[in-house]
N, C-alpha and C positions, 0 to 999 in steps of 0.2 A: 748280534747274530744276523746283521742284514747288513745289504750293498743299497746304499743311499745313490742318486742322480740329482745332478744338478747342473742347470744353465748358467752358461758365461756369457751370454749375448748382450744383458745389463753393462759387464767389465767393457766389451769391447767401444759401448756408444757411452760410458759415463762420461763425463768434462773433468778437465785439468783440476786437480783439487778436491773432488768430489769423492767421496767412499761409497763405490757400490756394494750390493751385495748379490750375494750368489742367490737361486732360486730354486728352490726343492721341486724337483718335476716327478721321481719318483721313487718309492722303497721296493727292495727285491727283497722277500722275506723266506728263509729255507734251511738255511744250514742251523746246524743245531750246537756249535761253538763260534769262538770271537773268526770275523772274517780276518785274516792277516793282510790279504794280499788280492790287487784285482788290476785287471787292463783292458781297454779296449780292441776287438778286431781292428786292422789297420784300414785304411781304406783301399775299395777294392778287390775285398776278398769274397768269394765265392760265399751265399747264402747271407742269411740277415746280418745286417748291425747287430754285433754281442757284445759283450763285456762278461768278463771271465774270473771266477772268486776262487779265493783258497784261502782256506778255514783250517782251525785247529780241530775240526768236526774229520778230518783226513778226507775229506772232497773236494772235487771242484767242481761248479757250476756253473756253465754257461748260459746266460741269458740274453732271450731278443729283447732289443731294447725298446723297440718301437710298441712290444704287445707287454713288455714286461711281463714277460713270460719265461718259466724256467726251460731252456731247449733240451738239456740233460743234465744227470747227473753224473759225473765220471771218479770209480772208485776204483782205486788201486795203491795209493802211499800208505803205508800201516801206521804215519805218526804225521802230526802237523805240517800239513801245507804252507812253507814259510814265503813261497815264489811262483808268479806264472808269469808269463808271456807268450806274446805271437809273434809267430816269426813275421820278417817284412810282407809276404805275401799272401799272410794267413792260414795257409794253406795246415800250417801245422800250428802246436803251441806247446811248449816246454814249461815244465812246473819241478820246482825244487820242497825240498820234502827234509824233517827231524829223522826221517827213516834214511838217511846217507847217499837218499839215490834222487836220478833226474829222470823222469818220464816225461817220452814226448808221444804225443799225440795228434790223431788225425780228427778234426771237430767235424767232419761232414761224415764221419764212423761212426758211430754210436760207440764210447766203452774201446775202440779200438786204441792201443798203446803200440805205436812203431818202433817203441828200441826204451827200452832203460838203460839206464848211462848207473854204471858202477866206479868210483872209485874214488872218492872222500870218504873220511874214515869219520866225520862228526856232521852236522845239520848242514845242508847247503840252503844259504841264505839270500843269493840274489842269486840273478843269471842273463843274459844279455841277448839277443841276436846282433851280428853283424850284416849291418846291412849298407848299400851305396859304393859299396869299393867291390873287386876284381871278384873278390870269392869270400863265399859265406861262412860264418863258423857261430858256433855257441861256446860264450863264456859261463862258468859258473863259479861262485867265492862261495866259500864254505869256514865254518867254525873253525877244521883243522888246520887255518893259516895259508892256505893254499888256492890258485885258480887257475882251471883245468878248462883249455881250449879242446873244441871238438870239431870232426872234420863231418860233416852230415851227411859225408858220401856210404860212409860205412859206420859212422858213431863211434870213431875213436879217438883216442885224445892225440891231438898233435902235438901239447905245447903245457908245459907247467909251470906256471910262476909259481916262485918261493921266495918274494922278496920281501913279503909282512912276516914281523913280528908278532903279532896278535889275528884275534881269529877276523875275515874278510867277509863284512856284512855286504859290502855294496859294490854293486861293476858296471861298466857302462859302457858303449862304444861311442863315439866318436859318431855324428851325421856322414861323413865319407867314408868312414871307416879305418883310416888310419891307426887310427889312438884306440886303447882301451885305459880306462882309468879306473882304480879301487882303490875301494877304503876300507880302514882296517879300523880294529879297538886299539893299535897300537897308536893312533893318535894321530896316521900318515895316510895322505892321498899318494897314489905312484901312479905314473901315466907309462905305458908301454906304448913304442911302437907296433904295429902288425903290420907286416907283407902281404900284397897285394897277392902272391899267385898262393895256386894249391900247394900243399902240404906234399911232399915226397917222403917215401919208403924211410927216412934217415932219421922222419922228424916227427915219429910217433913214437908215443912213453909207453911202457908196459908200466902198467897200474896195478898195487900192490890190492891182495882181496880188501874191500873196506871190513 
């Protein structure tokens, strides 16, 4: 039920051959189920160094890292926190949820939620920012085999993959952004391209109620 820290400064100065080890610098102790899921603010985002938890406890918590201190507690998924992330410039952070939904969120709000994203019909289990290329989006892979690109201008989906067979635990983009890659229980990784410009009027999905 806690978020552990640890130093890689040993990894980076060990010698050729050598097994370092990691170094416990601190416990964050608070949620009241198994932590699932945690990330750090990127750098250069507005307010302290965080790192950000999502628990089967249906929260999330953001803590400074330097005071290891809990900064909030942010409640609003009604079933396990399986995902969170920040986006590239912090500014926001999106979490995926066993309740079918994505809530994103403003961390310098208290409790404030910018948009819930509806439209996976089972647990959404990873989720992505796109970041380094022309224009931004949010990926997110979910149980019912599906993953649902979003336009952050207005929070709607631009783009549906349906190319797994089985349900899509994991998604990722690409450093430039180019590529998004997922993997499924079907036993396959798939890399998609993505286009560099925005989304137009033609290339948004009407999404079925989850």
């Amino acid at each position: 039920n806690n978020v552990k820290l640890w130093s890689t400064k040993e990894l980076a100065g060990a010698q050729p051959g050598a097994t370092p080890s990691l170094v416990e610098v601190a416990t964050l102790n608070g949620h009241d189920g198994d932590v699932v899921a945690c990330c750090f603010s990127p750098p250069g985002a507005r307010g302290p160094f965080s790192v950000a938890s999502g628990s089967e406890d249906k929260h999330i918590r953001l803590w400074d890292v330097e005071r290891e201190d809990c900064l909030q507690t942010v409640i609003g998924h009604t079933a396990e926190v399986c995902c969170v992330q920040y986006s590239p410039e912090g500014d926001i952070f999106a979490s995926g949820s066993s309740d079918r939904t994505v809530r994103v969120c403003d961390p310098r709000q208290r409790h404030r939620c910018v948009q819930t994203l509806e439209g996976h019909s089972a647990s959404v289990y990873s989720l992505s920012f796109r970041r380094g290329a022309g224009y931004g989006m949010l990926a997110t892979a979910s149980q019912d085999c599906l993953v649902n690109l979003w336009d952050p201008r207005m929070w709607r989906c631009c783009r549906q993959i349906s190319t797994h067979v089985g349900e899509v635990v994991s998604c990722a983009f690409s450093m430039d952004g180019a590529l998004l890659a997922t993997g499924s229980a079907d036993m396959c990784v798939h890399i998609h391209r993505i286009r560099d410009t925005a989304p137009n009027d033609n290339d948004y999905v009407e999404l079925a109620p989850p």
